[in-house]
VOBA-1610 file (N, C-alpha, C; in pm, whole numbers, padded with zeros to 5 digits, always signed):
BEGIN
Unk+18321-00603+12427Unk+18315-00575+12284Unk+18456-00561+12228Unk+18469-00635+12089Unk+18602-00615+12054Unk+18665-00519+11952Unk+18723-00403+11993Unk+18741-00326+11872Unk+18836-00361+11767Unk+18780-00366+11607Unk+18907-00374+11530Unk+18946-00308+11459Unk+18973-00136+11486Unk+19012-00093+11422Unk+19096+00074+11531Unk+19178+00161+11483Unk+19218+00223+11559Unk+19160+00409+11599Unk+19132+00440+11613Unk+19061+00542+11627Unk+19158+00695+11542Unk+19042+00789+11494Unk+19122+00864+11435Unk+19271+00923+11516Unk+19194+00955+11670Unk+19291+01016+11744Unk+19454+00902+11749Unk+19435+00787+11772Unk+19519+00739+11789Unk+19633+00724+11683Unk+19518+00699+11561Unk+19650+00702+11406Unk+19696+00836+11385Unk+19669+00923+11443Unk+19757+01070+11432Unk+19884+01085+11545Unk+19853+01005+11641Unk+19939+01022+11727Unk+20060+00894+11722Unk+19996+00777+11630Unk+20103+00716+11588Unk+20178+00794+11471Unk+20111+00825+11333Unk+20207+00930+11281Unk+20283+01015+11337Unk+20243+01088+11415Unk+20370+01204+11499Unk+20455+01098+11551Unk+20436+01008+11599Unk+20564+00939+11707Unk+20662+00928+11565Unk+20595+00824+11452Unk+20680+00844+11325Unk+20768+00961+11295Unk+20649+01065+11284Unk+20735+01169+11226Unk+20868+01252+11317Unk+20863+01226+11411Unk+20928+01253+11543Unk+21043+01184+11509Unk+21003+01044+11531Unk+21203+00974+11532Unk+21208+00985+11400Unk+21134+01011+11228Unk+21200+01039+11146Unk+21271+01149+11151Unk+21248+01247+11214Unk+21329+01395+11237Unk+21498+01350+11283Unk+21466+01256+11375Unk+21594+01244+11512Unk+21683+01183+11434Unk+21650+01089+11340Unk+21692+00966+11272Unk+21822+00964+11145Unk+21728+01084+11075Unk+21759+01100+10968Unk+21892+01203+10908Unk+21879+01252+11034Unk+22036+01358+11037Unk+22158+01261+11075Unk+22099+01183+11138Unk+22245+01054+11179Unk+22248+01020+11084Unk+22187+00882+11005Unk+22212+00807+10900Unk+22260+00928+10799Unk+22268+01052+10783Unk+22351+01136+10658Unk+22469+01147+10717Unk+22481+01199+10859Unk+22580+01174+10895Unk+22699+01089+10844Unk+22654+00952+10907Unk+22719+00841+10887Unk+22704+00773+10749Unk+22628+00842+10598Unk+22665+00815+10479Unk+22798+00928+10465Unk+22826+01030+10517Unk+22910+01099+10466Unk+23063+01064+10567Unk+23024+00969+10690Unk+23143+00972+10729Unk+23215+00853+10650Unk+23124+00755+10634Unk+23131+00643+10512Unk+23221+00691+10430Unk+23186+00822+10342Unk+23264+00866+10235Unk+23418+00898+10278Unk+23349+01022+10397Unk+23498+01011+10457Unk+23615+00967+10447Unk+23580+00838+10482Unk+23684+00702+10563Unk+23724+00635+10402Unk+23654+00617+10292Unk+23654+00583+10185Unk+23772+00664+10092Unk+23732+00793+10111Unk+23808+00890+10047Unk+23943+00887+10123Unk+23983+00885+10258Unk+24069+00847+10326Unk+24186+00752+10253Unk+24102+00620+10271Unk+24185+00494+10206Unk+24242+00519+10101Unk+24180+00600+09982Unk+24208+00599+09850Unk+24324+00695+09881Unk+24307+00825+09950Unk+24443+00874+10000Unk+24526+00812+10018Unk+24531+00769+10117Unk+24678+00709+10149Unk+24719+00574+10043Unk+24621+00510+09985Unk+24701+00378+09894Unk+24738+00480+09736Unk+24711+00594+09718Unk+24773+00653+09655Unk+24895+00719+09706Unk+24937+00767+09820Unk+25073+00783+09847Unk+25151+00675+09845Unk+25080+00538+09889Unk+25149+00432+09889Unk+25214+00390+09710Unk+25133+00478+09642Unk+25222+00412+09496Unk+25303+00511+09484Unk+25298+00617+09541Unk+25419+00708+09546Unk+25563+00677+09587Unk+25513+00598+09705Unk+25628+00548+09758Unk+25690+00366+09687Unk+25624+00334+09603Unk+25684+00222+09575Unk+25741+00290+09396Unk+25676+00407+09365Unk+25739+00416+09276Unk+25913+00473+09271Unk+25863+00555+09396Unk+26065+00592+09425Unk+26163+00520+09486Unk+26066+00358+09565Unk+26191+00285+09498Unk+26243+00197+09379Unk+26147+00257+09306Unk+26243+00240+09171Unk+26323+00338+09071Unk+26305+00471+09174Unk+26355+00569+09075Unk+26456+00622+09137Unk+26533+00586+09213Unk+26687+00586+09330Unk+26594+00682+09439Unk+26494+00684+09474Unk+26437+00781+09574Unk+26429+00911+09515Unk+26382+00940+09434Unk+26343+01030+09331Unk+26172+01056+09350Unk+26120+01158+09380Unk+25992+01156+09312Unk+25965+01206+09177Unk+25863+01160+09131Unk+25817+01202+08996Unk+25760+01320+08929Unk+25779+01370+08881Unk+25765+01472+08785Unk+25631+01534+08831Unk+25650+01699+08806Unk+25516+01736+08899Unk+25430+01781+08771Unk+25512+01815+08629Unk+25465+01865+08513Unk+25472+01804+08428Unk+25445+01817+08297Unk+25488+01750+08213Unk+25601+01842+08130Unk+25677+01714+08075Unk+25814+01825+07973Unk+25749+01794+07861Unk+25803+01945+07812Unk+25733+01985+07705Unk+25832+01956+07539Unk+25936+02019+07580Unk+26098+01964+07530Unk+26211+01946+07614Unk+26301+01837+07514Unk+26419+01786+07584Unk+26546+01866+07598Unk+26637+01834+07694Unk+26743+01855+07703Unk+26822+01876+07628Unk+26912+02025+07600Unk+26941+02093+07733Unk+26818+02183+07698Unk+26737+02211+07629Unk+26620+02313+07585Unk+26530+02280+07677Unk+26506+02252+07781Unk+26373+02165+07805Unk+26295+02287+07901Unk+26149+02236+07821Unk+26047+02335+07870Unk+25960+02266+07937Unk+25857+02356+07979Unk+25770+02260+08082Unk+25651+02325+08095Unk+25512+02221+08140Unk+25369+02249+08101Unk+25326+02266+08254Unk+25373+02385+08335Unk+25373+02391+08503Unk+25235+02373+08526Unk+25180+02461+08446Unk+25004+02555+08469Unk+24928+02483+08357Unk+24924+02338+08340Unk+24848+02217+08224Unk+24793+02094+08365Unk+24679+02101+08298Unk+24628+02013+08358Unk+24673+01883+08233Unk+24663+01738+08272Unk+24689+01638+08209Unk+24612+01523+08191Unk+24587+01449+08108Unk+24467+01330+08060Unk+24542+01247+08133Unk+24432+01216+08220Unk+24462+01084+08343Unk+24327+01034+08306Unk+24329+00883+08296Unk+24428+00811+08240Unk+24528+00856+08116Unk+24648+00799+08077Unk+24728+00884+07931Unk+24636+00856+07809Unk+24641+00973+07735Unk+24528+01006+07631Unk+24417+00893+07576Unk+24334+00907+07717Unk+24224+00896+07751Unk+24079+00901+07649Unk+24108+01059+07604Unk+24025+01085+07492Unk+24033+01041+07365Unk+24135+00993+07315Unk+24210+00921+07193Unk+24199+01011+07080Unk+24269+00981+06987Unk+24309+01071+06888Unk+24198+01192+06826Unk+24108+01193+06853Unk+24040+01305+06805Unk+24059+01458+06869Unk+24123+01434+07019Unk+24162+01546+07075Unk+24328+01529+07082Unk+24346+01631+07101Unk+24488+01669+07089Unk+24577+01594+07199Unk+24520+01548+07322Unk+24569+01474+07395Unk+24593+01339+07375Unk+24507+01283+07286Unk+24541+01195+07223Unk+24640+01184+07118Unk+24661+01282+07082Unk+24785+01252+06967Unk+24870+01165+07010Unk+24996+01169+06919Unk+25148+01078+06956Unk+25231+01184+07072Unk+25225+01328+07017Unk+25316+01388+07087Unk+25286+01407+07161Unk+25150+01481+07198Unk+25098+01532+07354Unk+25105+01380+07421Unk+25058+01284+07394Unk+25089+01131+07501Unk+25243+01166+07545Unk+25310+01135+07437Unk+25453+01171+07511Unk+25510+01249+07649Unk+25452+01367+07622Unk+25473+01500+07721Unk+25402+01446+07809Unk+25300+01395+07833Unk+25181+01355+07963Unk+25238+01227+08007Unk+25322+01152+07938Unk+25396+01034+08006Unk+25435+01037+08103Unk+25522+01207+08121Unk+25650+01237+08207Unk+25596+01250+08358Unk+25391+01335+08326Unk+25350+01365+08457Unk+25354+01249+08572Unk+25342+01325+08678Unk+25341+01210+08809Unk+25164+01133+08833Unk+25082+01168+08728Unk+24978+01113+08749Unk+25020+01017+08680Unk+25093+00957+08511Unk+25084+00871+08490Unk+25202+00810+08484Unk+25345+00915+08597Unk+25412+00776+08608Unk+25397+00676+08728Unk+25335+00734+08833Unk+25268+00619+08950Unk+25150+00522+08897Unk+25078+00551+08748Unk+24991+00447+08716Unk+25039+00314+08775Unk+25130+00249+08691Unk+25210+00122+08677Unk+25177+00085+08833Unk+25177+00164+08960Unk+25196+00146+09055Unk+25051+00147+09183Unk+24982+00205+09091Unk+24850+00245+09180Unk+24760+00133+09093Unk+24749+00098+08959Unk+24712-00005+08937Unk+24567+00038+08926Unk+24504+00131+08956Unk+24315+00166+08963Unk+24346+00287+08977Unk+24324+00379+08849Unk+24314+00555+08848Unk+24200+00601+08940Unk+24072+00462+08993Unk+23980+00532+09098Unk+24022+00542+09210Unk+24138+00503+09294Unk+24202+00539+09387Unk+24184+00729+09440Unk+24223+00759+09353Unk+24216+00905+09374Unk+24092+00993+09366Unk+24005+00917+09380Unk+23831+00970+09340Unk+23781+01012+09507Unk+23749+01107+09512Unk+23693+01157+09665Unk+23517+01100+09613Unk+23506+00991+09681Unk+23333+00932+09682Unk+23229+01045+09706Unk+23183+01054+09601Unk+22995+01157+09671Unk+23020+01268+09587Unk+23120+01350+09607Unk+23159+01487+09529Unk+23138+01441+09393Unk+23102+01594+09383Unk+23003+01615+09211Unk+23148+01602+09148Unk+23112+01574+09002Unk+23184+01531+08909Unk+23231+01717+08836Unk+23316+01766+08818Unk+23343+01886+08731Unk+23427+01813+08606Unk+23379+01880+08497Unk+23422+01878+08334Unk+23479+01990+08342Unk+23604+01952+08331Unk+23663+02158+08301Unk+23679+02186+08209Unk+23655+02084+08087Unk+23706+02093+07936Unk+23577+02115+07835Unk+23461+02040+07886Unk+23370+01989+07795Unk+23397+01879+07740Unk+23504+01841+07778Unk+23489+01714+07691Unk+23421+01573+07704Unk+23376+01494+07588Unk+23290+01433+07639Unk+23323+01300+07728Unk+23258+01246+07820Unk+23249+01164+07941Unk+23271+01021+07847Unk+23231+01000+07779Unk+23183+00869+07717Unk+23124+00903+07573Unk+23130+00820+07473Unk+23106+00741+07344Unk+23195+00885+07242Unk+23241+00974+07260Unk+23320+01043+07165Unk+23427+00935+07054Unk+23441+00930+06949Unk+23519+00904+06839Unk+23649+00888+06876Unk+23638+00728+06854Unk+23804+00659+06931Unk+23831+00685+07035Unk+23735+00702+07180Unk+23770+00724+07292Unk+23857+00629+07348Unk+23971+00628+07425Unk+24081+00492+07419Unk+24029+00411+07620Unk+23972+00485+07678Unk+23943+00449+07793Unk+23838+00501+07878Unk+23824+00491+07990Unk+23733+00578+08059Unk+23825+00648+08157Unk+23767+00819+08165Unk+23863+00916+08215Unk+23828+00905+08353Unk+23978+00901+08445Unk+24002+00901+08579Unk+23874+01015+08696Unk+23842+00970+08785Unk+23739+01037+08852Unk+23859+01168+08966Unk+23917+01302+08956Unk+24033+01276+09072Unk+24022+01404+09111Unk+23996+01393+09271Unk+24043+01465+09359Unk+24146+01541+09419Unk+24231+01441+09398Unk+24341+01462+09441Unk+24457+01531+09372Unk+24553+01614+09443Unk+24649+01684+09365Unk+24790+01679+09437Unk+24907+01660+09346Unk+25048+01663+09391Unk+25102+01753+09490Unk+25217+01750+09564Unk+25242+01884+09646Unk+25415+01899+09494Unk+25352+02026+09429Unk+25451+02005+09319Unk+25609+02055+09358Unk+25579+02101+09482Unk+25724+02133+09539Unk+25848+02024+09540Unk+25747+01901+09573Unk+25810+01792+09525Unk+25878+01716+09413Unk+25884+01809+09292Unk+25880+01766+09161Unk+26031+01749+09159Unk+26058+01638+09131Unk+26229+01542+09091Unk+26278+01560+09230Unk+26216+01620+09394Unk+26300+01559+09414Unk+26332+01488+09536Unk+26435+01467+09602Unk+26482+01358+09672Unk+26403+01285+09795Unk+26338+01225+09781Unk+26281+01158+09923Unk+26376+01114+10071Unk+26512+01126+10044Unk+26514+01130+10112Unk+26587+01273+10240Unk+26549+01347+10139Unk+26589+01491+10208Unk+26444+01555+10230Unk+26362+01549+10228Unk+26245+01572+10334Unk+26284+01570+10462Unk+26278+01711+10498Unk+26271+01734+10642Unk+26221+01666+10751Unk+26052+01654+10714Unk+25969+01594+10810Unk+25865+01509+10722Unk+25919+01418+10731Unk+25824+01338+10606Unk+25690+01252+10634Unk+25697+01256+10813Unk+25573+01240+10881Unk+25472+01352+10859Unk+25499+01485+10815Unk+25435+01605+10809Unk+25399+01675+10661Unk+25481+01636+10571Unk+25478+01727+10484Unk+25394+01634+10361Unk+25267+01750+10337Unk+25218+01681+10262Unk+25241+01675+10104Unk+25248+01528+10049Unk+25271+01427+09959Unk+25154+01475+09818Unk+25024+01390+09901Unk+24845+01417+09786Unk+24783+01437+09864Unk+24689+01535+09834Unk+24559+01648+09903Unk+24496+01635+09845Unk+24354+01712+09907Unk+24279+01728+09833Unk+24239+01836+09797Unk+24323+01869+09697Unk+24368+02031+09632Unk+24269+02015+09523Unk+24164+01950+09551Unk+24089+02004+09416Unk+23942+02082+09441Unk+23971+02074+09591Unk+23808+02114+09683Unk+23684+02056+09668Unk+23614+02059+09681Unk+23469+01952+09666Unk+23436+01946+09530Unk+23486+01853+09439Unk+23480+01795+09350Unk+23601+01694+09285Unk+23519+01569+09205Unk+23620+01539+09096Unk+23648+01585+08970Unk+23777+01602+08960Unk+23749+01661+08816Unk+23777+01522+08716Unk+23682+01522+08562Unk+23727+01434+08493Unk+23790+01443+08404Unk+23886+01303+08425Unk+24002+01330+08326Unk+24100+01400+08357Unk+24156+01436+08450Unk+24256+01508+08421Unk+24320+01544+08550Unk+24448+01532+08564Unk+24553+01580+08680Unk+24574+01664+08684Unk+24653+01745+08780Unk+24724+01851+08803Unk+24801+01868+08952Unk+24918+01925+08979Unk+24972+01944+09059Unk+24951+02084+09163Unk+24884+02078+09287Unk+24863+02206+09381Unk+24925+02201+09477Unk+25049+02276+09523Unk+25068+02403+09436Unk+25178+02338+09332Unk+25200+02394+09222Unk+25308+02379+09099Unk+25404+02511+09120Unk+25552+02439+09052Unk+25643+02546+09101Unk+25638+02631+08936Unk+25653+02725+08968Unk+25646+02858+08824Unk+25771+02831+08734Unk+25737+02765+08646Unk+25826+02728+08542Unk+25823+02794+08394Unk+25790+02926+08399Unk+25756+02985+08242Unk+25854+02985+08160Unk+26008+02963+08190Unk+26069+02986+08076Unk+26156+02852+08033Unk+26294+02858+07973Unk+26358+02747+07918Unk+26462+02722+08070Unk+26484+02586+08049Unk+26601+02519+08150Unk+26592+02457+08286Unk+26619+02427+08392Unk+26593+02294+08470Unk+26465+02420+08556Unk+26380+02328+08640Unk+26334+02400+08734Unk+26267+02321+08891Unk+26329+02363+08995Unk+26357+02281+09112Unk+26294+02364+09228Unk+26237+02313+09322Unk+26245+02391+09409Unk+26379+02402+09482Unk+26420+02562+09518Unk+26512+02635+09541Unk+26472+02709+09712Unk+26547+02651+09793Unk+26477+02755+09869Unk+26539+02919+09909Unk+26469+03025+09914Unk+26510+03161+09900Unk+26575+03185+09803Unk+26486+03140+09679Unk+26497+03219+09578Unk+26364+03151+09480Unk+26363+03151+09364Unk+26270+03130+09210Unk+26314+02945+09189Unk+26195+02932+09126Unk+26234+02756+09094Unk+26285+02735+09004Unk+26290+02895+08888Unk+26373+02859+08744Unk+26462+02968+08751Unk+26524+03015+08696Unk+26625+03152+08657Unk+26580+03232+08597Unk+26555+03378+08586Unk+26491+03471+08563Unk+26286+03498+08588Unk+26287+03370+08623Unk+26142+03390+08672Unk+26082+03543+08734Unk+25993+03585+08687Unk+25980+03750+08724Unk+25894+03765+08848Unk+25929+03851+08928Unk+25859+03887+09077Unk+25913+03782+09181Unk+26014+03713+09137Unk+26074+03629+09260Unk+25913+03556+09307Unk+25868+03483+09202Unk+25776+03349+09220Unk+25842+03285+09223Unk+25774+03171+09337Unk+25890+03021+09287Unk+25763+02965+09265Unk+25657+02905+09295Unk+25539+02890+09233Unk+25414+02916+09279Unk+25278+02890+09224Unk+25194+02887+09260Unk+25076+02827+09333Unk+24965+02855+09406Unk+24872+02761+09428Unk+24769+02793+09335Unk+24685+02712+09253Unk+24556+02746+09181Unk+24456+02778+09259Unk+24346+02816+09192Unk+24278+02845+09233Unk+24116+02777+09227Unk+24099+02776+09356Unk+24001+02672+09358Unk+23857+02715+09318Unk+23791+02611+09219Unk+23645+02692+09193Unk+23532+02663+09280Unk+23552+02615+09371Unk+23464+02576+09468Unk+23540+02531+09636Unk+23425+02541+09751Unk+23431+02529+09920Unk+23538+02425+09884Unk+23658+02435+10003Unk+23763+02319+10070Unk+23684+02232+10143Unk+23560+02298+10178Unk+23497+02158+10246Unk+23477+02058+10212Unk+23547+01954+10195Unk+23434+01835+10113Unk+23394+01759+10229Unk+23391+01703+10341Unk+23355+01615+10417Unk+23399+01668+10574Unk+23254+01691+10626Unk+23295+01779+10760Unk+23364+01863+10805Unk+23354+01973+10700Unk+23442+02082+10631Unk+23595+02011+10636Unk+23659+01946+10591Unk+23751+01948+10568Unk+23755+01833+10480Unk+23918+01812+10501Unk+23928+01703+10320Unk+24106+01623+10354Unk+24101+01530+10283Unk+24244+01419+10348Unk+24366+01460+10283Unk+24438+01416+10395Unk+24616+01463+10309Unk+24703+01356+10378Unk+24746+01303+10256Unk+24834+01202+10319Unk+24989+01220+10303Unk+25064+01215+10391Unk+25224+01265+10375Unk+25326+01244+10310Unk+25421+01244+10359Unk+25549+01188+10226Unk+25575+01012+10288Unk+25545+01024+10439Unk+25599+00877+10470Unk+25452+00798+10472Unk+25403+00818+10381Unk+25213+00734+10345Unk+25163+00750+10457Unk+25137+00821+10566Unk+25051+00828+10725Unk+24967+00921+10611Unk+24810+00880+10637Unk+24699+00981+10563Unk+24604+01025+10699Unk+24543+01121+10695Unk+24459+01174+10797Unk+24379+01313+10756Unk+24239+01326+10852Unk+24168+01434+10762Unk+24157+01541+10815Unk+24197+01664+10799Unk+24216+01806+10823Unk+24085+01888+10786Unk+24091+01965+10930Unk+23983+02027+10913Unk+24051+02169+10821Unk+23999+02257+10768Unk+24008+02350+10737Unk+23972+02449+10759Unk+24032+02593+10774Unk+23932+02722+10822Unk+23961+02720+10939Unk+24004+02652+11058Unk+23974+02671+11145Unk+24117+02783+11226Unk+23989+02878+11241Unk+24145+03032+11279Unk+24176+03027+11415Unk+24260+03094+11381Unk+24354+03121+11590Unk+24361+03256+11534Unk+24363+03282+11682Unk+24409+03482+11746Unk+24533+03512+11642Unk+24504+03659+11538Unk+24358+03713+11543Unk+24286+03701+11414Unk+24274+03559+11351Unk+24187+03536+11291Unk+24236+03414+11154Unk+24318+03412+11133Unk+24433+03327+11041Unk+24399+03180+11086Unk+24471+03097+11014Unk+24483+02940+11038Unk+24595+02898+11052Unk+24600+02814+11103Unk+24718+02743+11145Unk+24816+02703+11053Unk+24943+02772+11048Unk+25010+02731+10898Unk+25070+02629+10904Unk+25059+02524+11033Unk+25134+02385+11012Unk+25010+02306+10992Unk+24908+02307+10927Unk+24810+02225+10882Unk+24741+02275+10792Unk+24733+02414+10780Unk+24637+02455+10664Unk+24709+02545+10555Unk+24688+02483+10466Unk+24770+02554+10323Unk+24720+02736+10320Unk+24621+02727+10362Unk+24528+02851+10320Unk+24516+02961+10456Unk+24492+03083+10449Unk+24537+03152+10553Unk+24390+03174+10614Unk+24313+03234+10510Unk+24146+03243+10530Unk+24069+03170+10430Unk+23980+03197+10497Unk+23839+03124+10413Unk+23684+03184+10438Unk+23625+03224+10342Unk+23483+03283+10314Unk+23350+03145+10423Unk+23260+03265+10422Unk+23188+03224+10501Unk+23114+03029+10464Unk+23184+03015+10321Unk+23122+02912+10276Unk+23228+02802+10232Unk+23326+02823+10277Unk+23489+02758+10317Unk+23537+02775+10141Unk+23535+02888+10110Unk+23614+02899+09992Unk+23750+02970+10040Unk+23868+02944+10013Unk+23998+03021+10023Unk+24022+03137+09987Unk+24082+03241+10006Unk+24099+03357+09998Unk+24236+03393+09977Unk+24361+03341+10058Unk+24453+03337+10009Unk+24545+03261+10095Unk+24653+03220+10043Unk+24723+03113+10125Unk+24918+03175+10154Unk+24922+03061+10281Unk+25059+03117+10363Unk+25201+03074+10268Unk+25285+03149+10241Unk+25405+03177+10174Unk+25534+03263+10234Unk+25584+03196+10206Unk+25744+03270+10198Unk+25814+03389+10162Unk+25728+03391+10051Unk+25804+03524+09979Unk+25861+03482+09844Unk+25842+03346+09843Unk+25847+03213+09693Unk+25790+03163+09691Unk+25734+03079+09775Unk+25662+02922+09798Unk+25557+02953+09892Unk+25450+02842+09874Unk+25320+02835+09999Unk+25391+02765+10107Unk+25363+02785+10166Unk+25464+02772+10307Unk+25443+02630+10324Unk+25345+02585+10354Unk+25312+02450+10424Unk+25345+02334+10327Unk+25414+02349+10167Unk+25472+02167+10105Unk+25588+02258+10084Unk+25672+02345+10172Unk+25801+02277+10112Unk+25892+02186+10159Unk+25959+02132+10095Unk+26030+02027+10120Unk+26166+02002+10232Unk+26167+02146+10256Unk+26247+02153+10371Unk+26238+02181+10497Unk+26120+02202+10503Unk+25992+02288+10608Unk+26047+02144+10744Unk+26113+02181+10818Unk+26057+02110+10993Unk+25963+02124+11092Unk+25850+02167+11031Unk+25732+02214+11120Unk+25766+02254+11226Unk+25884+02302+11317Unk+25890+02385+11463Unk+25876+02534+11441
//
């Protein structure tokens, strides 16, 4: 006799075999969508240091500006603690970033003087991470919008601001762009982590053992921001690519005896049970791990 059909017992026990390797299955393939991102977010790292580096050779080995100037010489002030419209005024004239003058001042930043050079503001977009608006402002169809605003992860090591590439200590080591913005993009808009404390009038450099400007109060030389969300973005950690373009991905959090992180890889000293930062390693001026003179021994 020929049976054609399968018995209850049997179609339950083919479902479980299903539901079985869907269990086994399905944690890999996320896996490997997020190492995808990973490796993605990676690339965009490092071909963004790479416009770093083709922009200083055109600027005598100079890097670019970690702020924007606010006024000129010899008065010249500076926007340390401003985030900046990446792409340049982006939003177009209805917001203030769009004006004539604020474009000006946002010219100077190092987000849009490596444009010319990176050629695709999505370079700097960490893939998958949620999008943050820190402004409200709107994404799309606002009144004379002049472009579409940059997706970016990534943030300057502002210790670097004007200067010399080729006085980097360890330029295999010291990191260049991070991902100082923690699990998210923000839209629209740059910023440099950490930025050196520039509150008042006249040049401001990193200095080492001492302030980045003259009279700066509490012997700051600058700051790190503060992050609104986990350093984890991708297998708890997130990419940093150096001063000599080598990019690679750092875990974060991870402590040594008796309980701290490693200050030749991790900006941050601790981290909460959900990889948020708590506070990070310094000098007594500077976060220890971008300055520019640092030889990692």
């Amino acid at each position: 006799m020929i049976r054609k059909a399968f018995t209850l017992i049997e179609l339950l026990v083919v479902i479980a075999i299903i539901a079985i390797l869907a269990a086994i299955l399905f944690p890999v393939f996320a896996q490997a969508k997020e190492a995808a991102k990973k490796t993605a977010s990676l690339s965009n790292c490092k071909q963004t240091a790479i416009s770093f580096a083709i922009y200083t050779t055109d600027s005598d080995d100079i890097f670019p500006l970690a702020m924007r100037c606010l006024t000129g010489a010899p008065n010249v002030s500076w926007g340390w603690n401003f985030n900046v419209s990446q792409p340049l005024g982006w939003m177009g004239p209805t917001f203030a970033q769009g004006q004539p003058a604020r474009m000006a001042q946002d010219a100077s930043h190092w987000s849009n003087g490596i444009a010319p050079y990176a050629k695709n503001v999505g370079i700097m977009e960490a893939p998958g991470l949620p999008l943050v608006n820190l402004y409200g402002y709107p994404d799309s169809g606002n009144q004379g919008q002049l472009a579409a605003p940059a997706h970016s992860n990534l943030t300057y090591n502002g210790l670097l601001h004007a200067w010399s590439a080729t006085a980097v200590a360890a330029p295999s080591q010291l990191p260049l762009i991070w991902a100082g913005r923690g699990k998210g993009n923000t839209d629209g808009a740059a910023l440099s982590n950490p930025a050196l404390y520039c509150p008042g009038v006249g040049t401001c450099m990193y200095t080492p053992g001492t302030v980045a400007q003259a009279g700066a109060p509490g012997g700051v030389g600058a700051y790190m921001f503060t992050i609104y969300t986990t350093m984890w973005m991708y297998s708890k950690g997130g990419n940093v690519s150096m001063c000599d373009t080598s990019a690679k991905f750092r875990k974060f959090g991870a402590t040594l005896n008796p309980g701290n992180t490693d200050a030749k890889v991790d900006p941050y000293t601790n981290y909460n049970s959900v990889g948020n930062p708590t506070s990070f390693w310094w000098d007594g001026h500077y976060p220890w791990l971008f300055r520019p003179d640092y030889a990692f021994n």
